[in-house]
N, C-alpha and C positions, 0 to 999 in steps of 0.2 A: 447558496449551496443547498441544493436536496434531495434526501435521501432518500431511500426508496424502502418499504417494510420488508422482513426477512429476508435481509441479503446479508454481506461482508462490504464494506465500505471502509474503502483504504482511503486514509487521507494521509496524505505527502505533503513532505514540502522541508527545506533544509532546516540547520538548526537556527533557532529563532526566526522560521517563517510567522507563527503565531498560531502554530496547531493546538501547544497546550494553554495555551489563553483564550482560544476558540472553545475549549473542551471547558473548559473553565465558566464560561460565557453560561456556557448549555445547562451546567450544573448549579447556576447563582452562586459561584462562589467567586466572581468577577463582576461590576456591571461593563454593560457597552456605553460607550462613549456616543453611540449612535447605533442606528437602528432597531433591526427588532428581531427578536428570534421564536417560532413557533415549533415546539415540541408535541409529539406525538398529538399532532392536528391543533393545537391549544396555543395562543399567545403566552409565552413563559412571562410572566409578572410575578413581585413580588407577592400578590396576589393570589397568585393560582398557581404559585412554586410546591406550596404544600398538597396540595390538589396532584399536580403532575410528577411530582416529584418521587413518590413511592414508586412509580411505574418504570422507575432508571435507578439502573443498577452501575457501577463507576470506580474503575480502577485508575487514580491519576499518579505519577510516579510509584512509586514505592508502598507493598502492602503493610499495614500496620496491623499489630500485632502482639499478644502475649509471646514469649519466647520458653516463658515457665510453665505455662499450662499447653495442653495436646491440642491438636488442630482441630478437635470435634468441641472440645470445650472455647476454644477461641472462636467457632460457628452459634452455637450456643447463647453467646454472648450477642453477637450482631443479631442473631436471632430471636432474643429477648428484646431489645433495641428494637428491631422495626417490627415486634408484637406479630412474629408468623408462626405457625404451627412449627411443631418441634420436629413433624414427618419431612421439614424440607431441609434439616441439615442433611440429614444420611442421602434426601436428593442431589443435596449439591455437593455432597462428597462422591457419590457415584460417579456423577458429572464430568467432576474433573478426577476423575481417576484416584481418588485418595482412600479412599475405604480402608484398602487394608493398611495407610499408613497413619489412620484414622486418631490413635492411642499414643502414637509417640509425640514427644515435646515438637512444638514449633520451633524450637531455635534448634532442634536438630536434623531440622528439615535444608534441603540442598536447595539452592538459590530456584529451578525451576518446580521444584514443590509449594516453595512460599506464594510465586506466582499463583499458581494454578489454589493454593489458600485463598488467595485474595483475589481471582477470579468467582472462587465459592464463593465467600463473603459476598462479592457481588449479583450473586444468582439471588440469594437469599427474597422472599418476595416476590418470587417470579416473574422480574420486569419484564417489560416490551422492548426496553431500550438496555444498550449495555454496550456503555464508551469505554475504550479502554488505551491508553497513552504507553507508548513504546510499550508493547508488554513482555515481547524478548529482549530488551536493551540488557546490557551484559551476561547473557545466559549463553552456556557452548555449545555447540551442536547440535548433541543430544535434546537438549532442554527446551531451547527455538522448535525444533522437529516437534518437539509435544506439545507445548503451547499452540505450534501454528494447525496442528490437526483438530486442538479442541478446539481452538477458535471457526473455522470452517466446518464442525460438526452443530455448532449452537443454530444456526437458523432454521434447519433440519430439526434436530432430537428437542430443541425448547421453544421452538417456536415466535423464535425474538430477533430484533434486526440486531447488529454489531457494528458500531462505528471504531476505528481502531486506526492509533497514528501510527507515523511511522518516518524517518528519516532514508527510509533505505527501500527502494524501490522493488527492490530483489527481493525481499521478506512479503510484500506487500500482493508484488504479481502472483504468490503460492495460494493466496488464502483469500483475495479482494474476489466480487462479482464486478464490483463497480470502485471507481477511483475519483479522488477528487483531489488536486495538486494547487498548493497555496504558495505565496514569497508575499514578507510584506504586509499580509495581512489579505490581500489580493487571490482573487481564484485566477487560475492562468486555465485550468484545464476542469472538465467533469464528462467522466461518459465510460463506456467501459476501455476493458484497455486495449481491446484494438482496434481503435480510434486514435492511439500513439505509433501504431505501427509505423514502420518505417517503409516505403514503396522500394525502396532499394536503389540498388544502378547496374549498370553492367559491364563487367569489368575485364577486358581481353588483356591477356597475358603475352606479348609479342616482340618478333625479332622487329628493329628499324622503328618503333612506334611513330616517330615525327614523321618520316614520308609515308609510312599505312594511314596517319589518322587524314592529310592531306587527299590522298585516295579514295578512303570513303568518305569524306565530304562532297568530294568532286561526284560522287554517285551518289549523293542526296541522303546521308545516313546523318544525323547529329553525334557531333561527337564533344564532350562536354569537358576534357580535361585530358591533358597528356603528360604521365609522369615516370620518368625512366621507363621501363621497359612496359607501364601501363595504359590503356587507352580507356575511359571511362565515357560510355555512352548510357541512353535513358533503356530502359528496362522495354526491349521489342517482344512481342508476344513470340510463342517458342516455333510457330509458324516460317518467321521471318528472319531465325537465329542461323539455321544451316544456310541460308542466302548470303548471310555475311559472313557466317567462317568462309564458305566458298569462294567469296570474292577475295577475302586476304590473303588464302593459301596460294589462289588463281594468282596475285600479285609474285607469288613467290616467296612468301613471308611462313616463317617459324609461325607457328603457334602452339602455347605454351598449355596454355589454361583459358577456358572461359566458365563464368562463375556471375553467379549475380551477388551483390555483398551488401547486406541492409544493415542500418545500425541498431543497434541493443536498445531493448525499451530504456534503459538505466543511462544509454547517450544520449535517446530523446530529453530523457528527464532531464540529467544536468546540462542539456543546451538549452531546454527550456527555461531553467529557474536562472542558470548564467547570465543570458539577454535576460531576464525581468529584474535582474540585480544591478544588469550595465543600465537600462532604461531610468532605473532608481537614480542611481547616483548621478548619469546626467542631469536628472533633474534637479536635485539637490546644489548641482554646481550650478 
């Protein structure tokens, strides 16, 4: 898997593909079993974890936190901790929008303000790098919409890549430049996302469909599936569309609808991980 420097980099993949043990990997708070991992240009070793390792910033589940002291004073602290100037709390409260909620306690902060805490926490230092694990996982509407805006403003206003999991493709398409889709342990996909697009079909809406799709065979058109009142052919450039309504109307035939119908990046996605799940367990058996 490789990232590209300031972008959004959605990584997918269902639950227990092995995204937060990959994030894990990244962070030496896991070893690998095999291979090898190079962060920001450097082979990650135990060695040169302390070397690299200031330069990543890293939200894995849940942020941690005073709930008794105010969110400038819980900055403060990490702040103190990784020995940076005092000028970059009020940065990373700007950052993620907290300024003015700067003074009130942390535990009376709402589920997407602790986020966006422990995204500052993670600013702190000015990293290059900044992995972040589900980071709307149980937030509403509201909450997700703000988290997923600061996230796609960071490669922009701080100048750092964003690697960020995600179970949910839909959250991921809003905010990714680039994606990269795991099962297993396993890369299935990397590349931007439309490179999952879906090429579509074309799909005639008709009276009699079994003797129309017969017809246009006999006149040399492919027709790739016939279901109640549907005829499913491959996607003809728009040239060659009015050729064929004309010939089915010419037949005498109703027509209802023609439509091209492509499926949802979120159907690519779970046909993709589906088949790499059935692959597994045949193999397994």
């Amino acid at each position: 898997m490789a990232v590209a420097p300031q972008q959004v980099f959605g990584f997918l993949g269902p639950n227990g593909a092995g995204k937060s043990t990959t994030m894990k990997m990244l962070l030496g708070l896991t070893q690998p079993t095999s291979g090898t991992v190079e962060l920001l240009g450097e082979q990650f070793t135990p060695r040169t974890a302390r070397r690299v390792l200031p330069r990543v910033g890293s939200l894995i589940e849940s942020p941690s936190f005073y709930g008794h002291l105010s969110g400038r004073e819980n900055l403060d602290i990490v702040r103190r901790i990784k020995e940076v100037p005092a000028s970059e709390v009020e940065a990373a409260l700007a950052t993620v929008r907290l300024t003015e909620n700067a003074g009130k306690l942390a535990r009376e902060y709402s589920l997407g303000m602790k986020q966006r805490l422990g995204i500052a926490m993670a600013l702190l230092g000015d990293p290059d790098l900044l992995i972040l694990d589900e980071p709307t996982n149980g937030l509403d509407p509201a909450g997700i919409h703000e988290i997923r805006g600061l996230i796609k403003s960071l490669p922009q206003s701080r100048g750092l890549t964003v690697l960020v999991s995600s179970h949910l493709l839909s959250e991921i398409e809003q905010m990714a430049d680039t994606i990269g889709i795991i099962d297993h342990g396993r890369v299935l996909y990397q590349g931007p996302l439309s490179g999952l697009e879906d090429s579509g079909r074309l799909v005639l809406t008709i009276d009699d469909a079994e003797r129309t799709a017969g017809l246009l065979r006999a006149e040399g058109w492919r027709v790739d599936a016939v279901q109640g009142r549907e005829i499913t052919l491959p996607v003809y450039e728009d040239k060659h569309i009015p050729q064929l309504v004309s010939q089915v109307v010419g037949a005498g035939v109703g027509v209802y609808r023609v439509e091209v119908r492509r499926r949802s990046l979120e159907e690519t996605f779970l046909a993709m991980t589906e088949q790499a799940q059935m692959q597994t367990a045949q193999v397994a058996a």
